[in-house]
DRENBA-860453 format. One record per residue (C-alpha): x negated, z negated, y. Coordinates in steps of 0.001 Angstrom, whole numbers, plus 500000, padded with zeros to 6 digits. Example, Ala and Ser with C-alpha at 12.3 -4.5 7.8 and 13.67 -1.06 7.14 Angstrom:
DRENBA-860453
487700492200495500486330492860498940
//
This chain:
DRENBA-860453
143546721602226713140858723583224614136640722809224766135725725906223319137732728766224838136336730664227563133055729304226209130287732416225640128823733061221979125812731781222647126938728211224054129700728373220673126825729292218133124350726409219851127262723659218944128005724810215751124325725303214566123687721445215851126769720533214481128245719062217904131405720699217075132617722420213292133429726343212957136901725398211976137552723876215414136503726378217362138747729010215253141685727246215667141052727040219322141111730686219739143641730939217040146043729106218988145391730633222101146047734449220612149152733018219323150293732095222862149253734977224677149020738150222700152478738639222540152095740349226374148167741177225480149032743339222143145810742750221407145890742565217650147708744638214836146388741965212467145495737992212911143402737224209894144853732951210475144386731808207222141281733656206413139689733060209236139812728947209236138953729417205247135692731248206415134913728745209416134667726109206409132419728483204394130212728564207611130124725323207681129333724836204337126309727043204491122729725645203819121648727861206940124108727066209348121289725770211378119490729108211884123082731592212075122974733337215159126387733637215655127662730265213495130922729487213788131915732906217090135524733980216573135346737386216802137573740599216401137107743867215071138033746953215926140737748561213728138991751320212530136121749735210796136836748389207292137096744383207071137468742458203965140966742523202394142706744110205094143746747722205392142356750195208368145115751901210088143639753207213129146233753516214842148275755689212829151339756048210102149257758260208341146613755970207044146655754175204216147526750617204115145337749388200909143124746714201338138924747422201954137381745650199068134194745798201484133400744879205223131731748316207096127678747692207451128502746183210748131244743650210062128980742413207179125818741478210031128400739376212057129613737498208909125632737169207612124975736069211315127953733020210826130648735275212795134433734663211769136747737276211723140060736420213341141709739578213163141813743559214007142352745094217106144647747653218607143268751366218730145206754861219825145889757009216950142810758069215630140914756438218148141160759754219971142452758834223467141501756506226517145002754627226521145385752273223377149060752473222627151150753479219321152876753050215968150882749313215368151249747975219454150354748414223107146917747133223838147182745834228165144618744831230835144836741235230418143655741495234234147085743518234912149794743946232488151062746793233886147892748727232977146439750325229685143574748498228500141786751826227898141041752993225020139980753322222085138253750070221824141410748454223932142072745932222286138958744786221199137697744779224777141738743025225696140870740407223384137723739219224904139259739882228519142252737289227364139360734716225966140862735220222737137697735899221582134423735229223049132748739013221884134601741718220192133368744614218156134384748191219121132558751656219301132229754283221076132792758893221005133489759644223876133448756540225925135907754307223822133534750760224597132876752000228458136248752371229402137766749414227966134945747209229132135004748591232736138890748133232824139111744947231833135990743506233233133461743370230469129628744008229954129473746705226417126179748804225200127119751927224159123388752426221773121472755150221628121562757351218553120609755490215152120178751833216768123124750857215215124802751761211686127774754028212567129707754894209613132929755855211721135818757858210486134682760911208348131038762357210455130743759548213483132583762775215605129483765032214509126693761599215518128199760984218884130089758156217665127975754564217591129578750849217451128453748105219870129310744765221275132221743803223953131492740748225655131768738822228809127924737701229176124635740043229308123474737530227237125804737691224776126100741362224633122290741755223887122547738896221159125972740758219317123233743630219593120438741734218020122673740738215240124070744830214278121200746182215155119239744076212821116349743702215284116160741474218366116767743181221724113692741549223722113431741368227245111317743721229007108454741481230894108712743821233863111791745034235619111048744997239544109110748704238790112074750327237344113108753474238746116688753469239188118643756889240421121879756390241756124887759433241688128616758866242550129330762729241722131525763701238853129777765398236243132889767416235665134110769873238269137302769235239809137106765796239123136819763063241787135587759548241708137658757219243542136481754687246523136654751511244772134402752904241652131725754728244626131755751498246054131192749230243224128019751778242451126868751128246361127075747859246091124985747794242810122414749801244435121871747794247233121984745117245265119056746195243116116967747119246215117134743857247600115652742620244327112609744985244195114128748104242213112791751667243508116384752787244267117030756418245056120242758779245423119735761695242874121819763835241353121379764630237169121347768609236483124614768422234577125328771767233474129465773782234356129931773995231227129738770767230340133527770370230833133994772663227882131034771258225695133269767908225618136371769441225118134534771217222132133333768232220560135947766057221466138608768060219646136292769061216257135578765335216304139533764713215964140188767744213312137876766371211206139384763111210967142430764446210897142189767032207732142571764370204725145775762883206551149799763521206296150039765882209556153797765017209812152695761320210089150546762303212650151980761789216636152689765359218884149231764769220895147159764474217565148604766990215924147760769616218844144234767449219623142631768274216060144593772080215422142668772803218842139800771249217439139669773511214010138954775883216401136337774755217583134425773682214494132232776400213488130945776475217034129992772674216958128823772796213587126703775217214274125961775599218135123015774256220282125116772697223001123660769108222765120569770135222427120544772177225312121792769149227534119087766956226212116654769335227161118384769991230861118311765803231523115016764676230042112909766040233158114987763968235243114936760769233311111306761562233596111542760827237008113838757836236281113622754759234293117672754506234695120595756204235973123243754151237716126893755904238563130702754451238582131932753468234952135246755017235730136479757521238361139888755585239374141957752601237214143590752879233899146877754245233530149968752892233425150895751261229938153202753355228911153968755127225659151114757658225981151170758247222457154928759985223194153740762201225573152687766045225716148779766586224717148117768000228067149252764773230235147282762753227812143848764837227999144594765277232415144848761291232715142002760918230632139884763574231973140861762136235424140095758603235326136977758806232277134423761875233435131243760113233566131081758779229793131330761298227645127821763046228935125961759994226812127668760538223961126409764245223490123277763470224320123325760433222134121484758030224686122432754412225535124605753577227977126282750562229592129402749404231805128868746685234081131222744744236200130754744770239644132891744223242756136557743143242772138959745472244930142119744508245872144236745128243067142573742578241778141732744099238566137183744153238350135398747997238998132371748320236864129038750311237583127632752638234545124124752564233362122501755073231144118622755309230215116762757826227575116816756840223813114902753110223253115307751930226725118310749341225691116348746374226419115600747941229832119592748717230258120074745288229793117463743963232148118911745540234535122095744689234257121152741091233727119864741560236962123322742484238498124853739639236765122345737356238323123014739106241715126251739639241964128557737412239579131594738221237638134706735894236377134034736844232868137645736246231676141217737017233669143155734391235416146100734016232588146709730253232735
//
């Protein structure tokens, strides 16, 4: 029997800072508990044991303990952002496995904040797909087994769903803390452009590209934001007058969203109305091309990460992903297509404080070994079940998945909500409000 697993960040970092419980504890807690269950999670490609109970002591060591935001959180990291004495793989063969002397920017504001590393989490190759499976493990919906965690923040956002951690750090290109999150049953904030240091693979996929927190609280998500953001995330006074427009469409043609994921949206928006929002159906102007503009950007994003590596250590869907890409380049490099969808949205976020759709268009894939399989199966299952992310990440506006509703799979449906760039305290208002309204288990039923 554990006291501190399944406990949130906040209620961990409260004990720790008035030294009801020590930071070594708690590690071991959730240090045992990934031992037990991560063999059928996958997780992990690293568990930083040792380390990590040798840093709970520093913590607790530390003349400040008493003011550490985070003093004494396990938490996990996404394998594709450099930590301390272990080697970023992202997924692949072809990376090198040296030791980083340094922790990224963001890494290094969790440790200053009194966060312990326990380990590094499962990512697809290149962090390029929405299933997380490969070369260094199989990330799974800790929720169902049978299903991919989603990708590429799996199993970061697997981690927290398995209370192996209580918050998780992943980020996001194309929709890589959305999907995850909404999968497994999480609350993430995708940031808007320059909220957060990026500093992802070689070009943060031309600035899409923007790391944020995986939790199972509101509350916790916007303090993991505080603490990488390096500014607090206050609470908007108001909330009640908050325009809120609500579409269940597919911004890409040919694409349809599901009845569990238009229902979970429904049953956010009525949920919001009851509680004083200005809730109306309205559509966003997305452009047909946008299909393409992705695809584009997408692809470039991938060649460019790609051209310092090994290509025959690359997997079959990679290889083709960034040669399709390198066509695509000069056009990306050089072309107005962002732009041009910034300018087609902002009248109607003019008209709306926030826009509320599905997270998803239909579950997660199987877990299977996606990484094996032809590049067009791999870009169809994403396409099918992950059109309403990538729109945020061109524009490079915030953006947040939700849970809401519970269908009978059993596995949680999550609402998306998006807002122009600066309105993440308002993002999370609102969907503080929704956790008020309509509670979520925040971890999956594994004992």
């Amino acid at each position: 029997m554990t006291e501190w697993v399944g406990r949130t960040a906040v209620e961990i970092a409260a004990a720790v800072r008035e030294k009801r419980v020590e930071p070594r504890a708690v590690v071991a807690e959730h240090l045992a508990r990934i031992a037990r269950l991560d063999g059928r999670i996958g997780a992990f490609r690293v568990v930083r044991a040792e380390a990590a109970l040798a840093e709970a002591d520093e913590v607790a060591a530390r003349g400040d303990r008493d003011r550490l935001p985070l003093a004494g959180v396990p938490v996990a990291v996404k394998d594709n952002l450099a930590v301390r004495g272990e080697s970023t793989r992202v997924g692949s063969a072809a990376t090198p496995d040296a030791p980083a002397g340094a922790d990224h920017v963001t890494g290094g504001r969790l440790r200053a904040a009194g966060a312990v590393v326990v380990g590094l989490t499962n990512v697809p190759e290149l962090c390029v797909f929405g299933t997380t499976d490969g070369v260094h493990g199989t990330a799974r919906n800790p929720w169902d087994t049978s299903r991919t965690a989603g990708g590429s923040s799996g199993g970061s956002a697997a981690a927290v769903a398995a209370a192996m951690v209580p918050i998780a750090l992943g980020n996001d290109g194309m929709g890589s803390l959305r999907i995850p999150a909404a999968n497994c049953g999480l609350v993430t904030v995708k940031p808007g452009h320059g909220v957060v240091p990026a500093g992802i693979g070689d070009g943060d996929w031309f600035g899409m590209s923007e790391n944020g927190p995986l939790a199972t609280t509101v509350e916790d998500a916007r303090l993991m934001l505080s603490v990488l953001a390096d500014t607090e995330v206050v609470r908007p006074q108001e909330s009640g007058a908050f325009r809120i427009a609500v579409s269940v469409r597919s911004p890409l043609a040919g694409v349809t969203v599901t009845g569990p994921y238009v229902a979970a949206a429904r049953e956010a928006a009525r949920a919001l109305t009851r509680a004083g929002y200005q809730v109306r159906r309205a559509e966003p102007p997305y452009p047909l091309s946008l299909g393409v503009t992705a695809l584009a950007h997408w692809t470039a994003g991938t060649a460019v990460d790609a051209e310092s590596l090994d290509a025959r250590l690359l997997t079959r869907r990679t290889r083709v992903h960034a040669a399709l890409g390198r066509r695509f380049l000069t056009g990306v490099r050089g072309g107005t297509a962002r732009e041009d969808l910034r300018r087609r949205l902002e009248p109607f976020f003019a008209e709306y404080d926030v826009l509320l759709t599905p997270a998803l268009a239909r579950r997660s894939p199987r877990s299977a070994p996606w990484h094996e399989r032809g590049w067009l199966r791999n870009v169809l299952a994403n396409t099918n079940y992950s059109p309403l992310t990538p729109p945020w990440n061109l524009t490079g506006w915030p953006a947040m998945a939700v849970p809401v509703g519970t269908p009978a799979s059993g596995a949680p449906t999550a609402v998306q909500l998006v807002g122009l760039p600066g309105s993440e305290a308002r993002l999370l208002r609102v969907a503080e409000r929704l956790e008020e309204l309509r509670p979520w288990r925040r971890t999956a039923p594994l004992d």
